[in-house]
Wavefront OBJ file of the C-alpha trace (Angstrom):
o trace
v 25.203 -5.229 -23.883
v 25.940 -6.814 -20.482
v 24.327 -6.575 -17.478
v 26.774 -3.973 -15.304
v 26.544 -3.169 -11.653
v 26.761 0.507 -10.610
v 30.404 -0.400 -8.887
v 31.522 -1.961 -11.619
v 30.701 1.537 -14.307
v 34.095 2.982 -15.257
v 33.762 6.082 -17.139
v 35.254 8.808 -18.387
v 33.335 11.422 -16.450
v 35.738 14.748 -17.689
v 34.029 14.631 -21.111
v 30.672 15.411 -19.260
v 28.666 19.158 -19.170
v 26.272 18.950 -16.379
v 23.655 21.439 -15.036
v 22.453 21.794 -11.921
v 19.152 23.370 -11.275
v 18.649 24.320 -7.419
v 16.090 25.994 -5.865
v 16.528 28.890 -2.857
v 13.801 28.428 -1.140
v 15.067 26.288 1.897
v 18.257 27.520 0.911
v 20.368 25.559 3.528
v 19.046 22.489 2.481
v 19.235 23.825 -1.238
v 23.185 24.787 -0.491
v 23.910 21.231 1.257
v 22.747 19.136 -1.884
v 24.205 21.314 -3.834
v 27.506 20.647 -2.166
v 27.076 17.375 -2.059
v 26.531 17.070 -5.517
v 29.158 19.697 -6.883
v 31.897 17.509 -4.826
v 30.623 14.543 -5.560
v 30.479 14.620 -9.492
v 34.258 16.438 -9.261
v 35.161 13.527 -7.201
v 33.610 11.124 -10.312
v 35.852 13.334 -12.553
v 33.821 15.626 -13.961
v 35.409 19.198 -14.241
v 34.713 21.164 -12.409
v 34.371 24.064 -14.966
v 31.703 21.612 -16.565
v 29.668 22.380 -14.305
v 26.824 25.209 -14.666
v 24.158 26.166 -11.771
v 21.061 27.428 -11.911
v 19.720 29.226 -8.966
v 15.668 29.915 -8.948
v 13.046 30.786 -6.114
v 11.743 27.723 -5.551
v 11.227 24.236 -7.055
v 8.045 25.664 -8.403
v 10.454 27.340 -11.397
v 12.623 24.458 -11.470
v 11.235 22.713 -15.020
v 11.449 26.013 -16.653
v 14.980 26.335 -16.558
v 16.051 22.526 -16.759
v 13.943 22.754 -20.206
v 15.775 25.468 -21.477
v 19.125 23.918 -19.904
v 17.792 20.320 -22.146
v 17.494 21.892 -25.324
v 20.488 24.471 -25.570
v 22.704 21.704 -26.475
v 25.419 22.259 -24.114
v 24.841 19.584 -21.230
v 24.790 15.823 -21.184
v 22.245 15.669 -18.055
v 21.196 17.448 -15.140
v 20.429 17.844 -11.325
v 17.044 19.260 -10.184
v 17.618 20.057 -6.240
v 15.841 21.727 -3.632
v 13.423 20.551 -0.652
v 9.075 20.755 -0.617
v 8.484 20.533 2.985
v 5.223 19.773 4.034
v 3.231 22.688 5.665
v -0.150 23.335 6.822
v -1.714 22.519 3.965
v -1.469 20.236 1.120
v 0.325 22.499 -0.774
v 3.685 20.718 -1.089
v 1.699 17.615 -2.522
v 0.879 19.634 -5.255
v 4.136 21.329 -5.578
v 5.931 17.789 -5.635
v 3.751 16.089 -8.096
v 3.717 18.821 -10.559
v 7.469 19.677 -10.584
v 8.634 15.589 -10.989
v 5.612 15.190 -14.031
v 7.411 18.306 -15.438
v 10.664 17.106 -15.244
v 9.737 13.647 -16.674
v 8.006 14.971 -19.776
v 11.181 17.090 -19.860
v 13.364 13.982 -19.860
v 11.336 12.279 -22.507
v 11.307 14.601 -25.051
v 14.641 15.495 -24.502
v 16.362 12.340 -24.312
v 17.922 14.151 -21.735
v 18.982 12.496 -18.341
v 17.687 14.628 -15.154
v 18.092 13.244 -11.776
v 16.038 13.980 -9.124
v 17.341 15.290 -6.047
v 14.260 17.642 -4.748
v 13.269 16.314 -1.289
v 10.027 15.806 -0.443
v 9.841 15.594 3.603
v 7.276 16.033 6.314
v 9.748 18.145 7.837
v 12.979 20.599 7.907
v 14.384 18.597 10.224
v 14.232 15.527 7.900
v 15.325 17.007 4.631
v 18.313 18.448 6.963
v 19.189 14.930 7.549
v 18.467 14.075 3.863
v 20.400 16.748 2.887
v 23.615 16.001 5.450
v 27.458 16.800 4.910
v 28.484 13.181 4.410
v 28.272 11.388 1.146
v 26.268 8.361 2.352
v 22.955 10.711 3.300
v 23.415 13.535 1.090
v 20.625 13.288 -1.426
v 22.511 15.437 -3.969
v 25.481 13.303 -3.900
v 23.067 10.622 -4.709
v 21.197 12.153 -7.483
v 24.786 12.871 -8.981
v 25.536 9.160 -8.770
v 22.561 8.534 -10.304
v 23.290 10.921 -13.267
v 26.674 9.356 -13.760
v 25.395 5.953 -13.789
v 22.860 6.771 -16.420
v 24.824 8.820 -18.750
v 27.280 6.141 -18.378
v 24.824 3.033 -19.533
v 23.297 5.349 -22.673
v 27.122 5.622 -23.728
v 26.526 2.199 -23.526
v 23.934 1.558 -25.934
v 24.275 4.393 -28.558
l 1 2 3 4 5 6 7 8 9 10 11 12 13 14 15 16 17 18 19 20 21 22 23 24 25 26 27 28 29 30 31 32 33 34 35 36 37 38 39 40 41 42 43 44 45 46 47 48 49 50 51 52 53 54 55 56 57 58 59 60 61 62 63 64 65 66 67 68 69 70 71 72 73 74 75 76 77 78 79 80 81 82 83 84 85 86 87 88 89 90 91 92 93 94 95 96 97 98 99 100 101 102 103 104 105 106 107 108 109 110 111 112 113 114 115 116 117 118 119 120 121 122 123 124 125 126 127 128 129 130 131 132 133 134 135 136 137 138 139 140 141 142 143 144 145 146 147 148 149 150 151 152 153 154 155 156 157 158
């Protein structure tokens, strides 16, 4: 196998069943990545009928349903999106560490690709920005990216 950079990745994105697990709870923010990750992977070519969402109440309940998603059989990766904010307390540290162990032990026993797209900001302001209409600063865009790129290099290597 040969060293590829992400620009260089041409793939045939329509054979791909992706899930996307979002949480409401800072549901602008939630809505924007989603967005920006829905428009983004139909952009890539993925159809758009391909693609299944997951609403929950927070990111809290995220890992439950991107486990289930992982071993139904049906998808080739999946999103995780939503925003911790930081509060009062150190809540949000706790939130944030728990739900990305989660969905790493997820991924590795799986084999399944999940990208991370759950921002972790000091503020609503900043995961506003993070989470922004334009391609180049939407976070879920990204974390779509991301997925492609992956599922595209373990094509690679099977």
């Amino acid at each position: 196998m040969s060293a590829l950079k992400t620009s260089e990745i041409k793939a045939d994105n329509s054979k791909y069943h992706i899930a996307i697990v979002v949480s409401r709870f800072n549901n602008p923010i939630g809505e924007k990545l989603l967005k920006g990750a829905v428009d983004t992977l139909v952009a890539q070519g993925v159809e758009k009928e391909h693609i299944d969402t997951a609403w929950v109440p927070g990111a809290w309940e995220i890992p439950v349903v991107a486990a289930k998603m992982a071993y139904v059989g049906e998808y080739h990766g999946i999103i995780a999106l939503g925003a911790v904010i930081e509060g009062e307390t150190s809540h949000h540290e706790y939130i944030a560490n728990e739900v990305a162990a989660a969905l790493r032990r997820i991924t590795e026993k799986s084999n399944l690709p999940i990208a991370f797209g759950i921002l972790t900001t000091p503020s609503v302001k900043l995961a506003l920005a993070r989470a922004g209409e334009k391609k180049k600063n939407n976070k879920g865009a990204e974390a779509a990216l991301h997925l492609l790129e992956v599922l595209s290099v373990l094509e690679r290597v099977q």
